[in-house]
NUDREN-534191 format. One record per residue (C-alpha): x, y, z. Coordinates in steps of 0.1 Angstrom, whole numbers, padded with zeros to 4 digits, always signed. Layout:
<atoms>
XYZ;...
</atoms>
This chain:
<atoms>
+0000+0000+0000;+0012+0034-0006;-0001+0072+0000;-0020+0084-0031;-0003+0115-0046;-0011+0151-0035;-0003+0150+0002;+0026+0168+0021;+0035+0166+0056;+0039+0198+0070;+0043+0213+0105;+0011+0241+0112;+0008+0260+0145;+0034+0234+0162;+0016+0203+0150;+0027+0179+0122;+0000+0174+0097;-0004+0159+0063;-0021+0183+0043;-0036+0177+0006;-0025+0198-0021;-0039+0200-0059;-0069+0182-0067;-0064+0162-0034;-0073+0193-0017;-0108+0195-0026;-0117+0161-0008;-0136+0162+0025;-0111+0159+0056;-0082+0168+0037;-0059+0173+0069;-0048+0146+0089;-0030+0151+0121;-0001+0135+0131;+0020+0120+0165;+0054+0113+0159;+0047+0073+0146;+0020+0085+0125;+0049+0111+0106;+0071+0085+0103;+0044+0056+0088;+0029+0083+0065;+0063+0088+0050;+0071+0057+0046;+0040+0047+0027;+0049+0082+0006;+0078+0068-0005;+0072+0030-0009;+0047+0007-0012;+0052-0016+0015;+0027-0041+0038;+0016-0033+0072;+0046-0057+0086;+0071-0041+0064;+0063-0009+0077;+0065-0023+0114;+0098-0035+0107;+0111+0000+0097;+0100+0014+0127;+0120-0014+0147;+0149+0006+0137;+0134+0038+0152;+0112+0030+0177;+0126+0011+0210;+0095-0009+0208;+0085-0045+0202;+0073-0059+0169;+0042-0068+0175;+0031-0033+0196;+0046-0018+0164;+0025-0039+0143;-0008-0030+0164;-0002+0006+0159;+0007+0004+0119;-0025-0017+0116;-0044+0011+0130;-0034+0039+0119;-0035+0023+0084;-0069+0017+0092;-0079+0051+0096;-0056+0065+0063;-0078+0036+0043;-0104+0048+0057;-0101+0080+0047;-0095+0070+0012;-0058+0086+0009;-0044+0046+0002;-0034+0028-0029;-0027-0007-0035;-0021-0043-0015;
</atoms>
């Protein structure tokens, strides 16, 4: 899975967000705030397109963290970016 084109991430008002940009922007909910994790998954999925386990094994190399707490947290958040329709692929 990867992020659809026409997103940045972008720091507003001390807070990261990913913002749409282009003919993203018009979509309902177009800004998505973001923790630290959440940064780092949604650029990871900008710049690949990797599995929910793939991405949790990226963030073994980050985080301090086990596997399978990293896992839980990819699955979710992923959740809500498929949710939101901003996903492509796997």
């Amino acid at each position: 899975m990867k992020i659809i084109d026409g997103f940045v991430v972008r720091t507003v008002a001390g807070k990261c967000v990913a913002v749409a940009v282009g003919k993203e922007a018009r979509r309902a909910g177009a800004m998505i705030s973001l923790n630290e994790a959440g940064r780092d998954i949604f650029e990871l999925l900008q710049k690949e397109d990797l599995t929910e386990e793939e991405v949790a094994h990226r963030l073994e190399k980050i985080y301090d963290a086990p596997y399978e707490t990293l896992l839980s947290d990819t699955k979710e958040f992923v959740s809500k970016l498929r949710d939101a329709g901003i996903l492509a692929g796997r």
